[in-house]
N, C-alpha and C positions, 0 to 999 in steps of 0.2 A: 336765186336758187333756194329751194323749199328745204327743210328740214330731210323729208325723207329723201328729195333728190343727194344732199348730200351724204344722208346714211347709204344710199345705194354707192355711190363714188367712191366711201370711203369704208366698205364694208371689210375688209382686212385689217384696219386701223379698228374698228368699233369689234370684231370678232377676239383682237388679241386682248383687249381691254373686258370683255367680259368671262375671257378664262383668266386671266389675272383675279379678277372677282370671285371668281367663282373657288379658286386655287387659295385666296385669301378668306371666304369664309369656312370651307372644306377642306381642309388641309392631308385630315388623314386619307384621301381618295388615293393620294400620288406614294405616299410613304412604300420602303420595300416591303414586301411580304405582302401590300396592299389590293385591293381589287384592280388596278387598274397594271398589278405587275413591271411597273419601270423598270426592273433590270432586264426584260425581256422586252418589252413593246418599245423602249428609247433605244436600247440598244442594237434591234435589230430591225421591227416593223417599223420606226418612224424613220430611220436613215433609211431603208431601203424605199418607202413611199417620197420621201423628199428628192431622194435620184433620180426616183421613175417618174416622180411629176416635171422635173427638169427636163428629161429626156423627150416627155412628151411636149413641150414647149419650144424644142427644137425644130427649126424648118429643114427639110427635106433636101431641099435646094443646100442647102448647104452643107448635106455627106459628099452630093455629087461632086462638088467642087473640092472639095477636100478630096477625096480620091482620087480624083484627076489632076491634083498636084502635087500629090503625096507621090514621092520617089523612096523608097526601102535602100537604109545604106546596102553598099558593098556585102558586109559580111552576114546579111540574109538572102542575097541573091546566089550565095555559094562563089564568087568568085573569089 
């Protein structure tokens, strides 16, 4: 396996590794008040893009079946 086949393979691993780098020679980017805004973009835009990327990595097949075995107790069916 070539170098870059393994850079492709393991492009999550070599991605975190270069914001790490990049976070340890630029540091003031991330600071509050900063450009990049952390009390807003971690707080709101990265939680809510890491749910949505979850979500969409969900198979389809698998609402169905959940639905179709999901029974609602009693005391939402009003009896």
């Amino acid at each position: 396996m070539g170098l870059l086949d393994r850079m492709r393979k393991e492009w999550f691993m070599l991605g975190i590794v270069l914001v790490i780098a990049a976070a340890k020679l630029e540091p003031s980017v991330g600071v509050k008040a900063g450009p990049l805004k952390p009390e807003i973009t971690v707080t709101y835009i990265a939680v809510s893009a890491i749910f949505f990327n979850s979500g969409l990595s969900l198979k389809t097949e698998r609402y169905g079946f959940f639905f179709n075995c999901y029974q609602s107790p009693p005391s939402m069916n009003g009896s």
